[in-house]
Backbone bond lengths (Angstrom), bond angles and torsions (degrees), N, CA, C in turn:
res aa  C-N    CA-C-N  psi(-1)  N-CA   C-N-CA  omega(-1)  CA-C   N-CA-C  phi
1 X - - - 1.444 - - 1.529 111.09 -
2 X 1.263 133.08 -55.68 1.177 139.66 148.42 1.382 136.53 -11.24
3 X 1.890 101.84 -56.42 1.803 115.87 156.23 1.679 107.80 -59.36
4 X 1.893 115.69 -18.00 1.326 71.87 -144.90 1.755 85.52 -100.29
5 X 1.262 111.72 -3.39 1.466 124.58 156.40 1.696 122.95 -18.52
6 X 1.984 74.80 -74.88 1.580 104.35 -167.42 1.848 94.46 -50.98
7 X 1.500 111.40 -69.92 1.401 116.07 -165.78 1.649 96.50 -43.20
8 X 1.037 143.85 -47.88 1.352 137.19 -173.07 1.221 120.59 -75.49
9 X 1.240 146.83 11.31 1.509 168.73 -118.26 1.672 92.36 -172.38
10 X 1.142 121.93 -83.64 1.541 133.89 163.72 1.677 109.90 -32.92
11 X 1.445 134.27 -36.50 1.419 151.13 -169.77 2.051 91.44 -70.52
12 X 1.568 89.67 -71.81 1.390 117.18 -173.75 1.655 111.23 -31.29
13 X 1.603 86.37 -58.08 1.736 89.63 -173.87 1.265 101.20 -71.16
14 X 1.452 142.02 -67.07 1.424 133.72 -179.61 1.544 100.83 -19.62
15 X 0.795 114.96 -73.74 1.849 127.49 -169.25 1.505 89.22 -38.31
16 X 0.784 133.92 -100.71 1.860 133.87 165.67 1.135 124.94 29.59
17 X 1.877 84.50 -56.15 1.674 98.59 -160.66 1.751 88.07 -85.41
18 X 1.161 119.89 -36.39 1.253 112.32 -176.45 1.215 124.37 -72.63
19 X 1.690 130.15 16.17 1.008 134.20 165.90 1.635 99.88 -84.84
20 X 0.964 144.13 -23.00 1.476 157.40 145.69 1.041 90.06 -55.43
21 X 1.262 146.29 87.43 1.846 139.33 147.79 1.490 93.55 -94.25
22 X 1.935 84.50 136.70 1.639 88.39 167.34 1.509 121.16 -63.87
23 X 1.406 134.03 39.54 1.491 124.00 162.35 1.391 95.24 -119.28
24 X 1.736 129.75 6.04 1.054 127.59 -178.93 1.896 104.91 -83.77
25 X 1.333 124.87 121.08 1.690 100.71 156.30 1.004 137.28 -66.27
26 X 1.604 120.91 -12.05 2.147 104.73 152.62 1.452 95.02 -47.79
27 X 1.048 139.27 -44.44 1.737 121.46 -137.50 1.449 94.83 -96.23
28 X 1.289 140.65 -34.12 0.975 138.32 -158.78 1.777 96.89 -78.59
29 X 1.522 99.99 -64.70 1.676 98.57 -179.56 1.552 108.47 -73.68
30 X 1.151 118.67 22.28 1.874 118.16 157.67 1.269 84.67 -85.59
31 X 1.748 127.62 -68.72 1.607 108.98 -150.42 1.745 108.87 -80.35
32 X 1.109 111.65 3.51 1.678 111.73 -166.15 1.853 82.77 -91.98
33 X 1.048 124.04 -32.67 1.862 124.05 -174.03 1.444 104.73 -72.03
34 X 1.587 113.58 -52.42 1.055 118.17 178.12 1.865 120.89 -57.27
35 X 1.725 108.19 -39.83 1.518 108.33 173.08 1.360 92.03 -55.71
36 X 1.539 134.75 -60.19 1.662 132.14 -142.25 1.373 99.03 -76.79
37 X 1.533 137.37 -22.17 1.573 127.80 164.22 1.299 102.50 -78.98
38 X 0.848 107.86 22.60 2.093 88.24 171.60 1.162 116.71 59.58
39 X 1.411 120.35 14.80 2.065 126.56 -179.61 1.611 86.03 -83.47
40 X 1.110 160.47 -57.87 0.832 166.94 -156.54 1.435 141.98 -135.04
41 X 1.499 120.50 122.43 1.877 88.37 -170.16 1.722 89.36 -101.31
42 X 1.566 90.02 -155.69 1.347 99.82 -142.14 1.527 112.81 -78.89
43 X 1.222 124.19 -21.99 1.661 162.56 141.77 1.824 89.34 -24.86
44 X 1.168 122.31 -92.08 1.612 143.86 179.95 1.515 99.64 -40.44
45 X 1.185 131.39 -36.50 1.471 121.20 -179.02 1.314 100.23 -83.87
46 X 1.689 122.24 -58.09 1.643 106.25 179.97 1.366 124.56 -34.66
47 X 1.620 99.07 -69.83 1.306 95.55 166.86 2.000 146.98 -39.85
48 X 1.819 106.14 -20.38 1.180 112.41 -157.92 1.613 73.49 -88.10
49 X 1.153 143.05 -62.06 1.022 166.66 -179.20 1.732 110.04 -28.48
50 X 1.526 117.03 -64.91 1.275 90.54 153.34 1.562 140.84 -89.96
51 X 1.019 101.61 19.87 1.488 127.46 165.80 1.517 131.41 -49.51
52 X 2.335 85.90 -59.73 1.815 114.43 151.62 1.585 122.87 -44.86
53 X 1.777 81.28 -49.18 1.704 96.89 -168.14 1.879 109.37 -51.90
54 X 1.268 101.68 -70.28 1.566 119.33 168.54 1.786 115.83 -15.26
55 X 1.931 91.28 -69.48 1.358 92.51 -164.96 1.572 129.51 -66.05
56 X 2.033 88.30 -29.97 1.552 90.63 -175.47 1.640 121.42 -82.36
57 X 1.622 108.57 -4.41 1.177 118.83 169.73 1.740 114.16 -75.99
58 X 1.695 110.19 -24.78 1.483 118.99 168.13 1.637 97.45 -65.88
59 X 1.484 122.96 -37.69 1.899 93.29 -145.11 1.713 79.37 -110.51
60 X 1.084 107.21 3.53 1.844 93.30 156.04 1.201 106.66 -81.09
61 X 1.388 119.36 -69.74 2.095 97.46 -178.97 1.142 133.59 -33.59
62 X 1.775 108.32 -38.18 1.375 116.14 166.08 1.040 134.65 -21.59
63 X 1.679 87.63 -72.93 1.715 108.96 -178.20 1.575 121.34 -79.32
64 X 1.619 115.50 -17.73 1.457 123.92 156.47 1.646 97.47 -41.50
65 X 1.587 123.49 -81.81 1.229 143.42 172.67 1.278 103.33 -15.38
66 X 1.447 111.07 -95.40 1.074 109.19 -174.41 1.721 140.69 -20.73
67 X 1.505 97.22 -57.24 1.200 120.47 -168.00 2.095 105.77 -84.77
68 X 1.273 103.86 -8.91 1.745 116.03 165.75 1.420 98.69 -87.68
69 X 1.352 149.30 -14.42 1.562 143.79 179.20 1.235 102.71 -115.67
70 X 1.320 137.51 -21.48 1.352 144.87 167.78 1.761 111.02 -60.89
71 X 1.288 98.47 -42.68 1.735 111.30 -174.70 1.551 101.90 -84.74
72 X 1.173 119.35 -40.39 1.697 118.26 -179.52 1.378 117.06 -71.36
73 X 1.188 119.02 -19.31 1.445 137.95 -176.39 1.678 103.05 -77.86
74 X 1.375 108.96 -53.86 1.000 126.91 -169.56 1.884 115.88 -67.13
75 X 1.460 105.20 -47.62 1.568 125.32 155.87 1.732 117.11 -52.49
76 X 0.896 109.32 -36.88 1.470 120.48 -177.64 1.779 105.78 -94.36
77 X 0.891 114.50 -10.50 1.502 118.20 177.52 1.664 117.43 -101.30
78 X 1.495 113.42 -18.14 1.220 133.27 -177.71 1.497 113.22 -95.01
79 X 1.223 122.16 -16.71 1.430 128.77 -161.59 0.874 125.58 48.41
80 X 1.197 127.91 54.27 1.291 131.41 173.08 1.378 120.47 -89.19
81 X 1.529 146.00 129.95 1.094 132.94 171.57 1.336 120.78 -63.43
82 X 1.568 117.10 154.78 0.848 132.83 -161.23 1.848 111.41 -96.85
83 X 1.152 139.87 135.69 1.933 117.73 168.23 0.570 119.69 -45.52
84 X 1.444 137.94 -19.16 1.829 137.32 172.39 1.072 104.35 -46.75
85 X 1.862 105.44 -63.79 1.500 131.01 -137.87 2.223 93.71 -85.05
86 X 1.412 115.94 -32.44 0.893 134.51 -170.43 1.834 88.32 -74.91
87 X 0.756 117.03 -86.56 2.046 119.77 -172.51 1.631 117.12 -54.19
88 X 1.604 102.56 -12.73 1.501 110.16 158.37 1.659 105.40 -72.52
89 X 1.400 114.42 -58.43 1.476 100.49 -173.18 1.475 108.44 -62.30
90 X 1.184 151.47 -34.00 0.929 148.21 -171.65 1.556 118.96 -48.60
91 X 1.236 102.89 -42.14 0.800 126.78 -148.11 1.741 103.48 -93.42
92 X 1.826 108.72 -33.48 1.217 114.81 168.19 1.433 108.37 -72.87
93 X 1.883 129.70 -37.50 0.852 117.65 -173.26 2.133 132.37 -80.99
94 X 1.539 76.13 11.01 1.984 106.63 -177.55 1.495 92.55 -83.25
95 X 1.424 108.86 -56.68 1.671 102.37 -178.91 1.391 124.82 -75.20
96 X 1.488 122.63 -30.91 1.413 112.56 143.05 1.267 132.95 -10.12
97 X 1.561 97.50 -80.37 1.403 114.43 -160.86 1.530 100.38 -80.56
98 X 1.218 130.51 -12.38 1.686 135.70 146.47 1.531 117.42 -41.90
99 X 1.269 96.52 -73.25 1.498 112.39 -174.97 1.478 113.96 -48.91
100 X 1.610 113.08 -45.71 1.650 109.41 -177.96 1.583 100.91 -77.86
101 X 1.645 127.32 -23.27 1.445 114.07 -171.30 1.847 95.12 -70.70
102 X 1.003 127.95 9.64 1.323 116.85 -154.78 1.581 92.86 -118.44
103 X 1.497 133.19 -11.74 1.208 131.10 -177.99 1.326 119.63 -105.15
């Protein structure tokens, strides 16, 4: 429970950072300030940059994922019928009410 904390804490912040997407201009003039202080040259920003790009495109599928088995879990735990299961009965209760109009 703890790992699965941490990994979700670690998810969170990625997500963060990806509110800074490089098509954002905070993010761009964060790393364009950072090349012009000398924290970084210009090599070190591309790279940090698709670095963001990479990860936050990982902990978005994640949480796509996640949150598609989170909801099915949750549907399936509630009992709720399903439209299958819903247009199946319908469908038994059409021939029913067939079968007795027929006697």
């Amino acid at each position: 429970m703890e790992q699965e904390n941490k990994e979700l804490l670690k998810k969170i912040a990625y997500l963060a950072i990806g509110i800074f997407s490089p098509d954002s201009n905070h993010f761009n003039e964060m790393v364009d300030e950072w090349v012009e202080k000398g924290k970084m040259t210009e090599e070190e920003g591309r790279k940090f940059v698709e670095d963001i790009v990479d990860k936050v495109k990982n902990v978005k599928t994640d949480i796509e994922e996640n949150v598609l088995k989170q909801s099915q879990s949750f549907y399936e735990n509630i009992h709720v019928a399903t439209t299958e299961q819903l247009e199946a009965l319908e469908k038994r209760v059409s021939a029913l009410e067939e079968f007795h109009k027929a006697k």
